[in-house]
NUNU-105574 format. One record per residue (C-alpha): residue number from 1; y, x, z. Coordinates in Angstrom, 3 decimals. Each point is the difference from the previous one (the first is absolute). Layout:
<rs>
  lumro         v         u         w
    NUM         Y         X         Z
...
</rs>
This chain:
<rs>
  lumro         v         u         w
      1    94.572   175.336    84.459
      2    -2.592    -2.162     1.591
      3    -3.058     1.463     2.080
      4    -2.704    -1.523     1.736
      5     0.420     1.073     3.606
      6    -2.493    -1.685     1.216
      7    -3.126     0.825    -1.854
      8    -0.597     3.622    -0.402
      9    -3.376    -0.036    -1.265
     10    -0.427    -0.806    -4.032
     11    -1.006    -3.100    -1.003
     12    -3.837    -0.445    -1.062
     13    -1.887    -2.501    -2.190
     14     1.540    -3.241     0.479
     15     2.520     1.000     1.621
     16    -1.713     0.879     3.116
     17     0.486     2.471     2.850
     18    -2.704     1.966     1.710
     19     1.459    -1.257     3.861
     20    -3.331     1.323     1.369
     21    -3.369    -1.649     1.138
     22    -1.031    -1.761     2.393
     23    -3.851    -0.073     1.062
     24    -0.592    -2.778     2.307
     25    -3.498     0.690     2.278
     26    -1.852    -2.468     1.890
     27     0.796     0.785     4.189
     28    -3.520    -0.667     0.348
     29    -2.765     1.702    -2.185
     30     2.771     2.599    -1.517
     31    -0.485    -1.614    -3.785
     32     2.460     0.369    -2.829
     33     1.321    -3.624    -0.538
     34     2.912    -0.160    -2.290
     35     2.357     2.798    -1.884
     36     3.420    -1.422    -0.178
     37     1.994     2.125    -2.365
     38     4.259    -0.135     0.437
     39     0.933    -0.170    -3.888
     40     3.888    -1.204     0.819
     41     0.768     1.635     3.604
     42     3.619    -0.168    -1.020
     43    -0.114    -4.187     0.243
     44     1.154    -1.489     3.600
     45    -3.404    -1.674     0.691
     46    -2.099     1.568     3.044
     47    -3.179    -1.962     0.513
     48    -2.800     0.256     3.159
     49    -3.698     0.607    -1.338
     50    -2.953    -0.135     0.821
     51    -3.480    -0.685    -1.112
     52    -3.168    -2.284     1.601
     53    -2.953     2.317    -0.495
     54    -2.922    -1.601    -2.015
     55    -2.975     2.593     1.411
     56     1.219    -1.079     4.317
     57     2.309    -2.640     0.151
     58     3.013     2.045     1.443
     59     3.271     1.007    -1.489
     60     1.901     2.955    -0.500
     61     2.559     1.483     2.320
     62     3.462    -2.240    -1.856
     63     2.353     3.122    -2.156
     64     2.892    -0.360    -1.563
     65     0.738    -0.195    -3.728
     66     3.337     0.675    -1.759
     67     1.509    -1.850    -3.379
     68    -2.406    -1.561    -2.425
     69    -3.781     0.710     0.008
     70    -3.653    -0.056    -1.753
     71    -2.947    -0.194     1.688
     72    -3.501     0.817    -1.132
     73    -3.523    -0.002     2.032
     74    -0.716     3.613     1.773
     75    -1.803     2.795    -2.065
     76    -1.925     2.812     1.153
     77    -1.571     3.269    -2.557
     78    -3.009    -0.789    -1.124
     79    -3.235     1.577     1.688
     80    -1.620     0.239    -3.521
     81     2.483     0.809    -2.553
     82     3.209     2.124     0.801
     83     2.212    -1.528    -2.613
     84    -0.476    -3.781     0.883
     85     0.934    -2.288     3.414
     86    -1.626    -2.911     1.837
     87     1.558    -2.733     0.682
     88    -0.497    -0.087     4.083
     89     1.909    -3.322     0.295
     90     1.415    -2.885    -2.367
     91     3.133    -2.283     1.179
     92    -1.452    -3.174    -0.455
     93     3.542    -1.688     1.155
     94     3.012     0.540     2.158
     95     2.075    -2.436     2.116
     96     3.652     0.848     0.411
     97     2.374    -1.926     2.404
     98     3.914     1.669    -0.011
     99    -0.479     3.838    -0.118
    100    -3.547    -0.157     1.000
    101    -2.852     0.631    -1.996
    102    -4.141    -0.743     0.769
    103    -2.045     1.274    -2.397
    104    -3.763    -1.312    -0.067
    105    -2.910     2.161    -1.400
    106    -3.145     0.540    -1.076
    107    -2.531     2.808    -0.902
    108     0.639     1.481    -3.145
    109    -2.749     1.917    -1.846
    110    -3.309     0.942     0.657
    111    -0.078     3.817     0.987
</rs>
């Protein structure tokens, strides 16, 4: 009988795998940049983010992400309606050179 020892958790949509977030911040001004979401954490890929922050000019502190990833701009609850998010942050583009990842934004909805 074969098993899969190495992924425990069930498979969602597409085949991905909820390997946990990853909310970079700007080291400056404290922002939400960039949500970088582990769908594969069972892939041998470990990558260096971080993100250049489009309200100072800094970056975030560099974390480590496991396996394969998405990325989306940072969200917050909206002030207004309790249901619905604003976009704080977009991801305009990201540089990658080996295993490390840059990811450049800039400001996402009006709140």
């Amino acid at each position: 009988m074969l098993r899969n020892i190495v992924n425990t958790q069930p498979p969602t949509k597409f085949g991905f795998q909820d390997g946990g977030h990853v909310i970079l911040e700007c080291s400056s001004c404290n922002k939400p940049l960039v949500d970088v979401w582990s769908v594969q954490p069972d892939q041998p890929f470990e990558w260096k983010v971080k993100a250049k922050c489009c309200y100072c000019g800094d970056t975030s502190f560099q974390k480590e992400v496991k396996g394969l990833f998405r990325y989306s701009g940072a969200q917050k609850p909206s002030e207004t309606d309790a249901e619905d998010t604003v976009l704080v942050t977009q991801v305009t583009h990201l540089e990658a050179d080996g295993q490390n990842v840059l990811f450049y934004t800039a400001p996402g909805d009006k709140s």
